[in-house]
N, C-alpha and C positions, 0 to 999 in steps of 0.2 A: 596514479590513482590507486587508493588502496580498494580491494576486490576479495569480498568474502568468498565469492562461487560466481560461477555464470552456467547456466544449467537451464535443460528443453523441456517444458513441462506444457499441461491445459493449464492457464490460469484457475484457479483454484474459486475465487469471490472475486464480490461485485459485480457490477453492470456485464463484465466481459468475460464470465466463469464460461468455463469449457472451452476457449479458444488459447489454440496453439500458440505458446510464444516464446520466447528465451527471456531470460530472466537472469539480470546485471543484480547483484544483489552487494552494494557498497556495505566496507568496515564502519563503524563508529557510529555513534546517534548521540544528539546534545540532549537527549532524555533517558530516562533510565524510570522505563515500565515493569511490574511484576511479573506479568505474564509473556514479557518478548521470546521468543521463541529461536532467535538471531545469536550464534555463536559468535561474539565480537573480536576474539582472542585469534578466528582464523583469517590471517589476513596475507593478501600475494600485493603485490606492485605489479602495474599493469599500465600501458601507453594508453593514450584513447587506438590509435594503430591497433594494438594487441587484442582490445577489445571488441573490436570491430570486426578483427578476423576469427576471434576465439566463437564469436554470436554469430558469422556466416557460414558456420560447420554446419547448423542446423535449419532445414526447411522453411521455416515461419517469417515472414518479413515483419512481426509485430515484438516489438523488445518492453521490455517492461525493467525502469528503472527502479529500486526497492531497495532496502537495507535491512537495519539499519534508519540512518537519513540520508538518501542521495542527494539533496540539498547543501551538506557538506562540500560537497565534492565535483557537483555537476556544472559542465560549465558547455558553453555554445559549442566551442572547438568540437567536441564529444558527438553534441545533437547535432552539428552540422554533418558531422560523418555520416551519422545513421542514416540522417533524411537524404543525401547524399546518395545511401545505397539502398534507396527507395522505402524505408523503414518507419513502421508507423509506428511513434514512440506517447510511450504509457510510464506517466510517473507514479510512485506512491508516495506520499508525504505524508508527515506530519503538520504540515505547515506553519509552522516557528522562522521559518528562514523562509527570505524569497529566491523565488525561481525564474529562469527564463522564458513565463510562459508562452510567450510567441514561437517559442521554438520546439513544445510540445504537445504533442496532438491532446492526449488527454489527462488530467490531471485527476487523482484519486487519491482527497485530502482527509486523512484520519486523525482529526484531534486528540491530544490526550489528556486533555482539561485536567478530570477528574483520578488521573491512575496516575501522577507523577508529583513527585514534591518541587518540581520544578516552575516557577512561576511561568507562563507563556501563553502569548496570544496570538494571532491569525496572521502572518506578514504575506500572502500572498493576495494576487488582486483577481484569480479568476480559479474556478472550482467548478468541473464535471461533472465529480460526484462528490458527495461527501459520507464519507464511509465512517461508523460510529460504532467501536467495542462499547459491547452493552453488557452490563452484570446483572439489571436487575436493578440495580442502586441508581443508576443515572440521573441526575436531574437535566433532563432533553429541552427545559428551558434557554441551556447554555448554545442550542442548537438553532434555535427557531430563528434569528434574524440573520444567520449565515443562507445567502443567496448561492444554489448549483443549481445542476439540469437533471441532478437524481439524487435521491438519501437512499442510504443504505444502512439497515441497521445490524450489524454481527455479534452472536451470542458469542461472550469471551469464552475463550476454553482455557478452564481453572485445571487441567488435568483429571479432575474428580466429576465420575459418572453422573454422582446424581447431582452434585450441581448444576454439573452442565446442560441435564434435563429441567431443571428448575430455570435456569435462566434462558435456556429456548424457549421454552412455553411460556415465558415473559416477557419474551421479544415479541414472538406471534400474536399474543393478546396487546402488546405494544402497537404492532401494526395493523392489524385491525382494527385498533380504535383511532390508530393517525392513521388513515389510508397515503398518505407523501411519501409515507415509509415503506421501503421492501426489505422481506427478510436475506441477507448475506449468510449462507452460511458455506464453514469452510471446505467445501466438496475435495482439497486434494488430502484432507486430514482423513476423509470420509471415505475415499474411494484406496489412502494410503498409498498417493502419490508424491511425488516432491512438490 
């Protein structure tokens, strides 16, 4: 399997921000966003084996699968180790590709409808949360008939200060007026963790 990092961090957003977990973070994504943040150029080979022991270095039994798209790459052999070694497994997706979601605990699906020139729709059948980079521009209509158990909505980070104040304060006024929505925001860029 190709493996950008695997690294001990708090989760950073969404529903599970502040909890301890390691973090699988796969090479390659079948979309290509402005703002990714994901060096795709660094990439190891790595067994599901490898992986498994490289993620029980550290304390947390909560793995958090990420790219990238782990979608590419994820397959049961993998999940079945994890859960295996009592592991509560957290995906992040895009959701273009389907996944095996019986085989993981929760799934955190971030569309990218509107930031890709890439044509793509929904191939997954069940959604935890669904987690939504917001510019400000968004039309959240593209959102309303996607069925989870939480939205979340996260101000993109453009790199540039006062955008990124202009498009928090438009998230917040976003959710406030849809209370379904909570604000995500990126607490490990914020605290300047990994």
């Amino acid at each position: 399997m190709k493996i950008n990092e695997i690294f001990y961090s708090l989760q950073g957003e969404g529903f599970h921000t502040g909890t301890p977990a390691v973090f699988v973070r796969f090479s390659g994504c079948n979309l290509r966003c402005p703002f990714c943040d994901t060096d795709h150029h660094q990439v190891g080979e790595m067994s599901p084996q490898e992986i498994l022991a490289e993620a029980g270095r550290y304390p947390s039994r909560h793995v958090v699968f990420t790219g990238g798209e782990p979608a590419l790459q994820l397959n049961t052999e993998l999940l079945d180790l994890f859960h295996s070694a009592g592991y509560y497994i957290q995906i992040e997706t895009n959701g273009t590709l389907p996944v095996p979601y019986e085989s993981i605990d929760w799934i955190t699906c971030s569309p990218k409808f509107e930031f890709t020139d890439t044509p793509a729709s929904l191939k997954i059948q069940r959604i935890d949360e669904l987690k939504v980079v917001f510019d400000g521009r968004n039309n959240m209509s593209l959102y309303d008939a996607i069925a989870c158990r939480h939205y979340s909505l996260q101000p993109c980070d453009t790199r540039d200060t006062d955008r990124n104040t202009a498009i928090t304060a438009a998230a917040i006024d976003y959710c406030l007026r849809n209370p379904r929505w909570r604000l995500s925001l990126q607490t490990h860029k914020l605290l300047s963790i990994q």
